[in-house]
N, C-alpha and C positions, 0 to 999 in steps of 0.2 A: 101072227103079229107082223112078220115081215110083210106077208102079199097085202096083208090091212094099210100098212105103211106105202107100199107102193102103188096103191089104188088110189090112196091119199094125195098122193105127189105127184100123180099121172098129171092131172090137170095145171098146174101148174107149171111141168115139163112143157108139156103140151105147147102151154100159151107162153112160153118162154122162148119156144123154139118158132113160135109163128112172128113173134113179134119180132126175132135177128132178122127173117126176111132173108134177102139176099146178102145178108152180110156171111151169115155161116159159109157159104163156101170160100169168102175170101179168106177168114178165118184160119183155116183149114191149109189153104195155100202157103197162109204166112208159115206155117209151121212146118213146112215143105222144103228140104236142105236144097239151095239151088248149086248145078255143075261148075259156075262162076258167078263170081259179085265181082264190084268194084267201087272203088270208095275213091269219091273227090270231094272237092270245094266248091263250095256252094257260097252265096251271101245270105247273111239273117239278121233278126235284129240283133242277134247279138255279134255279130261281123260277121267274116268268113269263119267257118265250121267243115266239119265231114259230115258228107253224109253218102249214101248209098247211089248204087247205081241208078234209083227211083225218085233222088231227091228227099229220102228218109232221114234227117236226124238221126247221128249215131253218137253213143256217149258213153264216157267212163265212170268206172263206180272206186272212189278214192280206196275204198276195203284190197283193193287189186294189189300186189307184189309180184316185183321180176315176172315179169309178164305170163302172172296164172291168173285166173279165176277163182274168186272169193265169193261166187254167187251159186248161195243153194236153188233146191226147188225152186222153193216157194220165190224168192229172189226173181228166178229166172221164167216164174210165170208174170212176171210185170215187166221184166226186162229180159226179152229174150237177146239171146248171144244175136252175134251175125258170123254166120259158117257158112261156108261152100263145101262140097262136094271135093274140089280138085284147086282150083286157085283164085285168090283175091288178087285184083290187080289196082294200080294204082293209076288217077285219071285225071285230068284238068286240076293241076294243082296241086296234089296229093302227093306227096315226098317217097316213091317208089322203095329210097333205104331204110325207113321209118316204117313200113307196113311188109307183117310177117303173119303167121299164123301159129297158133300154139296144135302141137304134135299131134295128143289124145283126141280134143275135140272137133279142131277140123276151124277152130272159132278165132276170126281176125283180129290182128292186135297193130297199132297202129300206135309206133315209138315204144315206151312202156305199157300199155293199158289197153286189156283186151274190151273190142267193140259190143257194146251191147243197142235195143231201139227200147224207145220205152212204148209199152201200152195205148199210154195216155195221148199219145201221138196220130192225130185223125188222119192227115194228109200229111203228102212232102211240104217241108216249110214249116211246119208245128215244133216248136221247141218247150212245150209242156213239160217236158222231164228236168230241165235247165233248174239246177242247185235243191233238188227233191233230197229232203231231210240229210241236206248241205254237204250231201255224199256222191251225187250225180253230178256233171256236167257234161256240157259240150266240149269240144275238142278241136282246136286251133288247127291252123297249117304248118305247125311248127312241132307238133305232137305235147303241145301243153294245153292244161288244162282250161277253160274259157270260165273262169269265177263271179263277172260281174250280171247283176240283173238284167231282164228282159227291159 
């Protein structure tokens, strides 16, 4: 039953994996702990914001207390953390006292609220994830939370 099942789904792997293209390695990348980030200030439409050292949109999930993480798996497969290897520094604008890092995971926390990116985010500049099921947002220069609409 098993190998009938994946005989079945071959093809669809298949044409799953032809059609990412060149996206899978970037893919791949993203999910790769870098030795340093850095998080600054950016403009958007929603004003100035953090975002990464790439111009990525970074953002808080309101679930977050005293600077832990309240995001499972599944969570953190649409919103992955943003972690370094060794240090977040802070960059054009970005309040140096206000950005620390939580111990366990390695993963940036910027005032109270650890950094996550969202998925849905194609390029630097995309703020997609801004007020997603009114629990997301973006994140001021001020380490508060940025509530109003695109």
């Amino acid at each position: 039953m098993r190998a009938r099942m994946g005989i079945l789904l071959l093809p669809a792997l298949l044409a799953g994996l032809s059609a990412c293209g060149n996206e899978a390695p970037q893919q791949v990348a993203q999910q790769e702990v870098p030795a340093k980030v850095e998080v600054k200030i950016a403009q958007s439409d929603l004003g100035p914001i953090l975002v990464d050292q790439s111009g990525r949109t970074l953002y808080a999930f309101t679930k977050d207390e005293n600077k832990s993480s309240a995001c499972d798996a599944d969570c953190i497969a649409v919103w992955p953390a943003l972690t370094a290897q060794s240090t977040v520094d802070a960059k054009d604008g970005a309040d140096t006292n206000l950005l620390s890092q939580i111990e366990e995971s390695s993963q940036a926390v910027y005032g109270k609220w650890p950094l996550y990116y969202y998925v849905g985010d194609q390029v630097p500049g995309d703020v997609n994830g801004q007020g997603v099921d009114e629990e997301w947002f973006a994140i001021a220069p001020d380490g508060k939370l940025v509530k109003k609409a695109e």
